[in-house]
C-alpha positions, 0 to 999 in steps of 0.5 A: 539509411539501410538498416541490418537486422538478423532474424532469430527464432524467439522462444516457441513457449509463453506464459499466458499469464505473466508472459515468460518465454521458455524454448521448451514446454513446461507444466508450470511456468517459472516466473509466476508459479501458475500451473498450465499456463505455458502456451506455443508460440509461433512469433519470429523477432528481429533484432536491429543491427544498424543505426537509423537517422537521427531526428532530434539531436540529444541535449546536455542535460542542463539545456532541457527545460523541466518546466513542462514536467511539474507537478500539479496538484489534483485537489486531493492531498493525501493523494498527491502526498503519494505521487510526490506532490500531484500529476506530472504532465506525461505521467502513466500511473498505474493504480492497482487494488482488490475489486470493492476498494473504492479505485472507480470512486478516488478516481472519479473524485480526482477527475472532477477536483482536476475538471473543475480546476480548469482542465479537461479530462477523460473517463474511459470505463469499460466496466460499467455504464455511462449512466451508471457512472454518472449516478455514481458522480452524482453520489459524491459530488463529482460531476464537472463540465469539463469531465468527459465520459464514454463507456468503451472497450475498444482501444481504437476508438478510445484512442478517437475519444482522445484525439476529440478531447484532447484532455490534461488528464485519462483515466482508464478503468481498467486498462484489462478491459481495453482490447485492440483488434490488430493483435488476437487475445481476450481481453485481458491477456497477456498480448491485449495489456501488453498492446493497450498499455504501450498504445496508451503510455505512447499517446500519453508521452506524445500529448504530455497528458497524464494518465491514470490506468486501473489494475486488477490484482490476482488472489495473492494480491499482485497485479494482473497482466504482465510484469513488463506492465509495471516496469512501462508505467511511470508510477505504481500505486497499490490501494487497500483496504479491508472490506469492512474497514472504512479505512483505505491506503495507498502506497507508491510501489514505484515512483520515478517522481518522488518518494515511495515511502509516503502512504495517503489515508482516505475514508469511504462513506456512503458519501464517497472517500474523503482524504484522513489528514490524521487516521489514527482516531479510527485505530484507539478504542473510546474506552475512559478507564484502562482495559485489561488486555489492550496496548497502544502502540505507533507503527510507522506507515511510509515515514507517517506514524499511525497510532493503533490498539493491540487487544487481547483475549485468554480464554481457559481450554479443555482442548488439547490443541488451543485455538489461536485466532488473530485478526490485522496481526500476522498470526505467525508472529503472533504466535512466536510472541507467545512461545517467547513468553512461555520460554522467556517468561515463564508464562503458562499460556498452553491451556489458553484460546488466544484472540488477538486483534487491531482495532478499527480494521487495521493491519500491523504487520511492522516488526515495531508492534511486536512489544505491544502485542507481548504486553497485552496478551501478559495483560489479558493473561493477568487480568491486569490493565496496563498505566493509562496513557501508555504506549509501547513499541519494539521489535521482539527476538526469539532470545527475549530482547527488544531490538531498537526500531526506526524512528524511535522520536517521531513515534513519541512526537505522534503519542504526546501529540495524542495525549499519552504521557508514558512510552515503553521503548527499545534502548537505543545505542543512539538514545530516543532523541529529545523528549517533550515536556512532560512526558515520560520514557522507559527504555528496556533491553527484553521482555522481562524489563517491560513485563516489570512495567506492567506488574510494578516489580521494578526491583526484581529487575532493574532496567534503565532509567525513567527518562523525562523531558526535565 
């Protein structure tokens, strides 16, 4: 059958880092912000007018066999508790994280927990050696027979290497580093990610392989390359971690296979990384006797509760300006934090450098850590420990209320877990839900309710009830 097209001039401009089109040039581009970075462009695109024949008729939806899309589990749970319960057959995954993270290290583990299950699989890096690749393995212990290696940058022969493997599973690190010769660019450009990433997403549908692609991120911590490189893959996955932390994170950004609320913990140790069924050890100071300045708190990462320390530290100044430093807390809410004390609490805090830090590494950035924060810089500035085996979570508001949080029950199902026997909770319209034996709640409406907790003036203002299971 013929076929019609009608030829239209593009837009003569692109981005050379996001690829947004413009038909005049431009100092800044208007997608991604980045100044000088717009670029002429000659390139002419068709557009299709007619039908071509079809090859393969559609299908009722009940008539597709769905068998070939389940999951396989990759032998690493807290991974496949992202994904939504493992590999899916024909699946792009792309995996997005700082350099350092430990990307190269998860990956290398899952590849050979995925060879030594029986299937073979295929490590294409550009970045480093073979052999440096293979001490790595030898390192953590992730070297099978069926795990595949070569060292390649060319597109085309990665492409061969799959042909002769023909694996269950790719792996590619990083997918920047691939080039092809039939389009110009660096590698890394906008025009190679663009062509390596719909070569390889094609060779993955066409296969029913899974394939897993490394992602560089830029400074503000996006993924680098095209945003249409996102909308191609099936699943998008960033990994964090602070440097100096042992803690890493990986959360679904995007997943057409499952839940992307779900956030697997994993441990990095000279040994390689090792999945964390209950992180919340890392994030509580081993301190036997009440501190002044701390309060644990439970923020909720994706639907799993993580218990963590607030700490902090008042130190009387002669400077005009007091210095405010924090570490794993936003350093803007933490400072709306003390303006609400000033104001709402008639506390002094003008004439004190303020240090208000997480423990372990760990970062809070759930408005639900907001009351914890407010009850230890009240502790630290009092000199004044708060009960032992206390928690406390809210979200605050600039008019001294404690606002309700989602999942109020699960929090103190995770802290009774632990062992904390009392909780400082928002009062909720739907109440906190069943309480476990033993173990005590305190609902507050503000600041000044919670702040009567911590210095035992109950009388001076009275909140709600003392609530326990029984």
């Amino acid at each position: 059958m013929s076929s019609k097209t009608a030829r239209t001039k593009a837009p003569a401009y692109r981005c050379a880092e996001c690829g947004w089109t413009t038909v005049k040039w431009v100092g800044r581009c208007g997608e991604c912000q980045a100044w000088g970075t717009v670029e002429e462009t000659g390139q002419v695109a068709a557009r299709t007018t007619a039908a071509a024949t079809v090859a393969k008729p559609a299908q009722r939806i009940a008539e597709v066999d769905a068998t070939t899309a389940a999951f396989q589990a990759t032998g690493v749970d807290e991974l496949d508790r992202v994904l939504g319960g493992g590999l899916v057959p024909g699946a792009v995954i792309l995996l997005a994280g700082e350099p350092g993270v430990g990307k190269s290290t998860l990956l290398l583990d899952v590849a050979a927990k995925v060879a030594a299950a029986g299937r073979d699989v295929l490590y294409v890096t550009g970045e480093e050696s073979a052999a440096q690749v293979k001490l790595r393995a030898e390192r953590i212990g992730a070297v099978a027979d069926l795990l595949y290696l070569t060292a390649e940058t060319d597109l085309g022969i990665a492409l061969g290497h799959i042909e002769q493997v023909d694996p269950a599973l790719l792996v590619v690190d990083s997918v920047q580093t691939l080039s092809s010769s039939a389009v110009e660019g660096a590698a890394g450009g906008v025009t190679q990610v663009r062509e390596v990433a719909a070569s390889l997403i094609n060779a993955a549908k066409s296969r029913n392989m899974a394939t897993v692609l490394v992602g560089h991120v830029t400074k503000d911590g996006s993924i680098a390359g095209p945003r249409l490189l996102e909308h191609l893959v099936d699943v998008v996955c960033q990994f964090d971690g602070e440097r100096h932390s042992r803690l890493r994170l990986v959360r679904a950004v995007k997943n057409r296979y499952g839940p992307t609320d779900e956030v697997g913990c994993f441990d990095l140790t000279e040994g390689g990384i090792e999945g964390l069924t209950d992180p919340s050890g890392l994030f509580i100071s081993p301190t036997k006797h009440p501190v002044s300045g701390t309060c644990i708190t439970v923020t909720l990462e994706g639907r799993r509760p993580l218990v963590a320390e607030v700490q902090a530290l008042l130190a009387e100044t002669s400077n005009a300006q007091p210095r405010r430093a924090t570490s794993g807390l936003d350093s803007s809410r933490v400072a709306m934090m003390m303006a609400v004390l000033q104001r709402r609490a008639a506390m002094s805090l003008h004439k004190d450098d303020s240090y208000v830090a997480t423990v372990g590494g760990v970062k809070l950035s759930e408005p639900a850590t907001d009351l914890a924060t407010v009850l230890a810089i009240a502790s630290a500035k009092n000199n004044k420990p708060l009960q032992a085996r206390m928690i406390a979570f809210g979200e605050v508001g600039l008019a001294g209320e404690v606002r309700p949080v989602p999942g109020i029950n699960r929090r103190i199902l995770e802290a009774e877990r632990l062992g904390f026997q009392y909780a400082v909770v928002p009062a909720s319209p739907n109440g906190v839900g069943q309480i476990p034996p033993g173990f005590r709640v305190r609902e507050v409406q503000t600041v000044a309710e919670a702040l009567d907790i911590l210095f035992g003036a109950g009388s001076a203002r009275s909140g709600p009830e003392l609530r326990s299971a029984g």
